[in-house]
C-alpha positions in Angstrom: 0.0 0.0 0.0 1.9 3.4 -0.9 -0.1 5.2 1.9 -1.6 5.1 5.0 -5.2 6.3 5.1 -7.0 8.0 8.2 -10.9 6.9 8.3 -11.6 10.9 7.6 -9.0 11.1 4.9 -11.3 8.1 3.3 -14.2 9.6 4.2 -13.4 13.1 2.5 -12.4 11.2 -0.5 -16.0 9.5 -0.5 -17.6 12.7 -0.1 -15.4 14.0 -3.6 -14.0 17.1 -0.9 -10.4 16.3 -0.6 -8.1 19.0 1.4 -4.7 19.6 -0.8 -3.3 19.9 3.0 -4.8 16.9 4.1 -3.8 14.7 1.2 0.2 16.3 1.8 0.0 15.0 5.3 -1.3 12.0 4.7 2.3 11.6 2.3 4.4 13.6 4.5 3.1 10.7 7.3 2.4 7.9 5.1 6.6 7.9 3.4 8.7 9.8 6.3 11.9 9.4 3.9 10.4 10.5 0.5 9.0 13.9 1.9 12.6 14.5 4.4 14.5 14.3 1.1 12.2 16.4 -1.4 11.8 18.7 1.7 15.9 19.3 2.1 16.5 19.4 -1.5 13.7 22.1 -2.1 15.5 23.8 1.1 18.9 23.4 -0.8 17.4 24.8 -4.6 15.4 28.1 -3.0 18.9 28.8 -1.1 21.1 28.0 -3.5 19.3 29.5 -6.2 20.8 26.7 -8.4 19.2 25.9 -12.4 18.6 22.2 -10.3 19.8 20.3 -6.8 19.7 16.4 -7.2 20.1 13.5 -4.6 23.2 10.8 -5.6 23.1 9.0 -2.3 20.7 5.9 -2.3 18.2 5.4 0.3 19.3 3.6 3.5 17.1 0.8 3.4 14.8 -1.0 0.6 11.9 0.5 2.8 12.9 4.4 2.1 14.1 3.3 -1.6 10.1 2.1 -2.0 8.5 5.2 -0.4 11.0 7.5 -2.6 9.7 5.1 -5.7 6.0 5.1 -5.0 6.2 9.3 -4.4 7.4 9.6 -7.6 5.5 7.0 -9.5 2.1 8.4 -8.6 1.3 11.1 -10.4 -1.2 12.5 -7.7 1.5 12.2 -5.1 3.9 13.7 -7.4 1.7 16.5 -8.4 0.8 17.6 -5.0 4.5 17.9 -4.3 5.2 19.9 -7.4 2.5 22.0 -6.3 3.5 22.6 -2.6 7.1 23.1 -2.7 7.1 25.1 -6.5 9.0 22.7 -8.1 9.6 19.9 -10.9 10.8 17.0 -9.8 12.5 14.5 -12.0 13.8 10.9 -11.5 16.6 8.4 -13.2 16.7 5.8 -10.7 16.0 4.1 -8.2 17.3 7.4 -5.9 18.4 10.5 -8.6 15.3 12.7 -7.9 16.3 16.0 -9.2 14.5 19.3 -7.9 13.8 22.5 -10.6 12.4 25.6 -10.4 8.5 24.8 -11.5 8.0 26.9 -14.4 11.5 25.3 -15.6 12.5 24.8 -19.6 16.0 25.3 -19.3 18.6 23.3 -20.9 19.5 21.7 -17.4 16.1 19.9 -17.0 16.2 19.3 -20.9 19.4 17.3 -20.8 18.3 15.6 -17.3 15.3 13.7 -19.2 17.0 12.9 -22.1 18.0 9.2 -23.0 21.1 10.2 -23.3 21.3 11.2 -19.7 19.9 8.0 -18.4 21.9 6.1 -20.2 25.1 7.9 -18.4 23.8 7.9 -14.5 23.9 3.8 -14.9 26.1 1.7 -12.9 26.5 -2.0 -12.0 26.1 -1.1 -8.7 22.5 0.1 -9.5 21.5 -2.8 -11.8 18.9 -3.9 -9.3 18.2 -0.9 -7.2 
């Protein structure tokens, strides 16, 4: 199950009256690791004022590597993140998330989702990440 749901959280959903806050901390609770890491590397791109920041260090355990994956694979989840912290996120593998500046077309996050680039961030040690 990618999240925890509260009976009222289920109940709001029944009732078609979602709160955008209320579905956040139902992710922020529901995958601890996945929202700590999109939280400090939105921290690190608004202070840095970078083009993008991006995570190179795999999760811990299998457990945070399958929160950061179901985050980023649903595109609800990921959409409500977008939204909240004002960025675009973008993923390689099975732990190079990438943060940009929402309204982003630069030529960073151009080459970032290109073939080309996934092809290059590959490694034996990441075969079966």
């Amino acid at each position: 199950m990618s999240l925890d749901v509260s009976p009222a959280l289920l109940e709001q959903a029944q009732e078609d009256a979602i709160s955008p806050n209320d579905f956040l901390q139902c992710i922020k609770e529901s995958l601890p690791y996945a929202w700590e890491l999109i939280e400090q590397l939105a921290g690190r791109l608004k202070q840095e004022n970078a083009a993008f920041v991006d995570n190179q260090v795999p999760p811990p355990t299998e457990q945070a590597r399958g929160q950061l994956l179901r985050l980023l694979a649903s595109d609800a989840m990921r959409n409500a993140v977008e939204h909240y912290y004002g960025v675009k996120l973008a993923f390689q593998n099975c732990h190079r998330v990438a943060l940009f500046p929402q309204h982003t077309s630069g030529a960073e996050y151009a080459d970032f989702i290109t073939p080309r680039s996934q092809i290059l961030n590959q490694s034996p040690e990441l075969r079966d990440c």
